[in-house]
C-alpha positions, 0 to 999 in steps of 0.5 A: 122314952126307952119303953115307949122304943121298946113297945115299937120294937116289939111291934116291928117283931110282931109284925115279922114273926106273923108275915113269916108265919104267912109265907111258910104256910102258903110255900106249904100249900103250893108244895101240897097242891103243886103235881110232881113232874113227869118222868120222861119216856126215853124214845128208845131203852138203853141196850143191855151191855155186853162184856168186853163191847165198846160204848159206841157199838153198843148205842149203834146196835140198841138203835139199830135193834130197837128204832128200825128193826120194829119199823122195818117189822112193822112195815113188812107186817102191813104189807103181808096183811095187805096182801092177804086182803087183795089176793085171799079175801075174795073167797069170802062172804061180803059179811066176812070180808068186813069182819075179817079185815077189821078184826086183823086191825082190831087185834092189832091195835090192841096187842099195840096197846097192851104192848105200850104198858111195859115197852111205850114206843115199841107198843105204839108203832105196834098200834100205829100198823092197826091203824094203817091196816084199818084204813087199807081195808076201807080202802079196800072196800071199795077199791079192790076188785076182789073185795069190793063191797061198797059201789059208791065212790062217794059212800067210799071217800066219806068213809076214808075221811072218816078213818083219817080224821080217826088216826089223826084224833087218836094220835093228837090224843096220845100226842104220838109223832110215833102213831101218827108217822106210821099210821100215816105212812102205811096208809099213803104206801098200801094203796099202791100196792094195786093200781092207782086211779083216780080214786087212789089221788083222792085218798092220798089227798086226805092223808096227806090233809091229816099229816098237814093237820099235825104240821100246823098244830105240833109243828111235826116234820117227819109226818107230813115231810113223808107224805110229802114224798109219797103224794107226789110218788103216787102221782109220778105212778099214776101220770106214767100210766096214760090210760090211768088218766080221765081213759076215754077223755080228751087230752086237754080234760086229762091235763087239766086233771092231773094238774088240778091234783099237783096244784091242790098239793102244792097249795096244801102244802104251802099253806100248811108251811106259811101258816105258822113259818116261824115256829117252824126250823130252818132246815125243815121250812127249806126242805118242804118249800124245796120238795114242794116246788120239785114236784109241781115244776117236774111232774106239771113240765111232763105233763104239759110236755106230753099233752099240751107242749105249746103252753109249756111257757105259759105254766112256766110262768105261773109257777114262778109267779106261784113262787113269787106269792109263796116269797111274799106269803113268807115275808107277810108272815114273817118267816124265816129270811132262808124260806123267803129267798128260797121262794123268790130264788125258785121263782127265778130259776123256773122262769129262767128254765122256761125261756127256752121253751119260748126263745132261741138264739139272740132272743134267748141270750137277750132274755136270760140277761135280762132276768139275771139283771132285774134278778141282780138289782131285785136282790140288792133292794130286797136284800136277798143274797141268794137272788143276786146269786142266782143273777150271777148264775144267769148272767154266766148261762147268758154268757155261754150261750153268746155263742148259739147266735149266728151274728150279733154276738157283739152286741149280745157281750155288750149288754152282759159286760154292763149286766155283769158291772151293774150286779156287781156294783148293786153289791157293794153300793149301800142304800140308806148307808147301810149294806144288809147282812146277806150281801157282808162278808165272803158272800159279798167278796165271791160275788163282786169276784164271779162279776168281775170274772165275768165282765172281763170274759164279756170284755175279751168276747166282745172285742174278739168280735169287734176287732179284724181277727189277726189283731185278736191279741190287741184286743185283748190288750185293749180289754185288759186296759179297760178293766185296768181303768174300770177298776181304778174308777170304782175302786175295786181290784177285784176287775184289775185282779182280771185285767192283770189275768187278761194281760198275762193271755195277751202276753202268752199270744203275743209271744207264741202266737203272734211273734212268729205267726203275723205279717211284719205290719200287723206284728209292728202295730201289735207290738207298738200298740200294746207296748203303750198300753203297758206303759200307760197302764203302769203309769196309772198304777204308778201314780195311784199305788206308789205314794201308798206303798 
């Protein structure tokens, strides 16, 4: 019995002694096979050390000497070439002019990449300036009157496509934000060295599609956020140049031109932001979601101004309707909460600055209230906070314009007293049991506040209107009592924090106004009127507060 035990026991060591054999040769194997990591490239070398210097002056001077000084440098050094291109290169054979361009960016390019051996980032921003010039010259080819070679304008984009898809191919290749940025960079800002036409558009648009290439695949910011910047500047240039715009054309063709480069913009741009939102930062989808709406909403607003002024309304809304599909492409594809109401908040507030290009006076209040209201409710069943913010906002626009109307006030701080209670409320009442996050918190408690305020100054408006003008100050009492009573039903002390602000105005009138400024009969009614409504109010308080206390 004992041997055949240790027969088994012999066995289970076997076994062990032979799967540990096993496991030591294959850790082996994965060691011998697996690469060793690569050392990271520090963006930017640490500074020599001076004596006696302190750790911070030293990281400020090595930034300072080694991010934008060769940046700076570089830029300069473009623009000197390009320069020397649009005001020498003229002299030149057509044959010379080609080779004398391109070699410039050729030796470029190669001293950037001999450069990159010892010091990386320095030689690509070196490398980066090659490419830029070699665009420009292409640009050149054409466009440039002293240099121009190249007549077709079709023969002359092509060949731009061409350079653009070059850079972007390189820089994806070396995986260089650094090449790619100043490439890029470069090209958008040399082309309005000279005069901007329509072919310089056409030309800032394939750069700015290469840029977007680099948001979508590596979601890089810096690139495609400059280009952002620089298209729309370039067309502020160009717009602001009226002969620059379709010459010789009618107005309504140059309109539809310069619109139909804004829109192609803006659909680049908003594509390039919702095609993968979620791999993209907060900060940066709100920067390029923002930019983007400045530019089509200012640039488009002047140019319909200026070339078509009666449907200045009329692209109002379809920006805010441009807004509105942008919200619901974020939602569709699952951005960020911060883009999705940035989208539908612009939306409103472009609509909302288009009213006036369309309605005045009690049309105008009536109008704005409106929005702010279905903006107010809209935001509590989405769930967008910064909605019911921008419904507050207008609301108090509407309420600041009560006074444009000749007539018809009353009825006008009628409607924003229940606009102002409404939102308020849509702050507070849970759907479905719940409240969502946005509307929790200090952002919950500011808005029922500016509401409150904002219903009780309809109140104050709305009975100073309703009442003869030397009982003002009942009814301002009688305001007050209102927001007293309002604040009990709903239980909220947000509108009797309001009402007890109201209160101390009538008390202040009544004692330095009214005391010594009414007749004996007005100054008895006051008095006694609002003598009851303390009372009463105090009563209520009394009943409500005091078994608490």
């Amino acid at each position: 019995m004992a041997e055949e035990e240790s027969r088994n026991l012999a066995e289970v060591v076997r076994r062990l002694e032979a799967t540990v054999s096993r496991l030591e040769s294959r850790i082996a194997h994965l060691e011998a096979t697996a690469a060793p990591p690569r050392p990271l490239v520090p963006e930017t070398p640490p500074s020599v050390a001076e004596p006696g210097s302190a750790p911070e002056t030293r990281d400020l001077e090595a930034h300072l000497g080694t991010y934008w000084l060769s940046r700076a440098g570089i830029v300069a050094l473009i623009l000197g070439f390009s320069f020397l291109i649009i005001y020498h290169f003229g002299d030149l054979g057509v044959l010379a002019r080609v080779g004398a361009g391109y070699l410039l960016s050729a030796g470029l390019s190669a001293l950037g990449l001999w450069l990159s051996r010892r010091h990386e980032l320095f030689g690509r921003i070196v490398f980066g300036g090659g490419l830029a010039l070699a665009y420009f010259v292409t640009y050149a080819l054409h466009f440039v009157p002293a240099v121009r070679v190249i007549d077709s304008e079709v023969l002359a984009l092509v060949l731009l496509a061409l350079n653009t898809v070059a850079i972007v191919v390189i820089a994806q290749r070396l995986h260089s934000e650094t090449v790619a940025g100043i490439a890029l960079f470069l090209g958008l800002h040399t082309g309005m060295l000279s005069d901007i036409t329509l072919f310089t558009l056409m030309s800032t648009s394939l750069l700015a599609a290469g840029a977007l290439f680099f948001l979508v695949k590596n979601r890089w910011v810096i690139v495609p956020l400059s280009s952002l910047v620089a298209v729309y500047s370039t067309h502020v240039v160009w717009a602001m140049r009226t002969e620059a715009i379709a010459p010789g054309q009618p107005a309504h063709e140059r309109l539809a031109l310069s619109l139909a480069f804004l829109v192609l913009y803006y659909v680049l741009f908003s594509v390039a932001l919702l095609l993968y939102p979620r791999e993209l930062s907060r900060r940066a989808g709100l920067a390029f979601a923002l930019l983007n709406w400045v530019g089509l909403l200012t640039l488009g607003a002047v140019e319909v101004e200026r070339w078509d002024r009666p449907h200045l309304f009329t692209f109002f809304v379809a920006v805010a309707l441009a807004q509105g599909v942008g919200g619901a492409a974020a939602r569709w594809r699952g951005a960020s909460s911060a883009l999705f109401q940035a989208y539908l908040a612009t939306g409103v507030l472009t609509l909302a600055l288009g009213v006036p290009t369309e309605f005045e006076d009690a049309t105008l209040v009536h109008t704005w209230t409106a929005v702010g209201l279905a903006t107010g409710l809209a935001g509590r069943a989405l769930g967008a906070g910064a909605l019911q913010a921008v419904a507050v906002a207008l609301l108090y626009v509407a309420l600041g314009a009560t006074w444009l109307p000749p007539s018809g006030r009353a009825l006008l701080d009628a409607a924003l007293l229940v606009s102002f209670t409404l939102v308020e409320r849509a702050t507070v009442v849970p759907l479905d049991g719940r409240l969502p996050a946005p509307m929790k918190g200090r952002g919950r408690t500011a808005l029922q506040a500016l509401c409150a305020v904002g219903t009780g100054l309809a109140a104050v408006w709305l009975l100073g209107e309703v009442m003869p003008g030397e009982l003002t100050t009942l009814g301002w009492g009688v305001a007050a009592s209102g927001l007293f009573l309002l604040g009990f039903a709903v239980h909220e002390r947000w509108y009797r924090f309001v009402g007890l602000g109201v209160l101390a105005f009538t008390l202040g009138r009544l004692m330095f106004v009214d005391l010594s400024g009414l007749p004996p009969d007005q100054r008895i009614l006051t008095f006694l009127m609002l003598g009851v409504m303390l009372l009463a109010v105090s009563y209520v308080y009394t009943r409500v507060r005091a078994p608490r206390a």
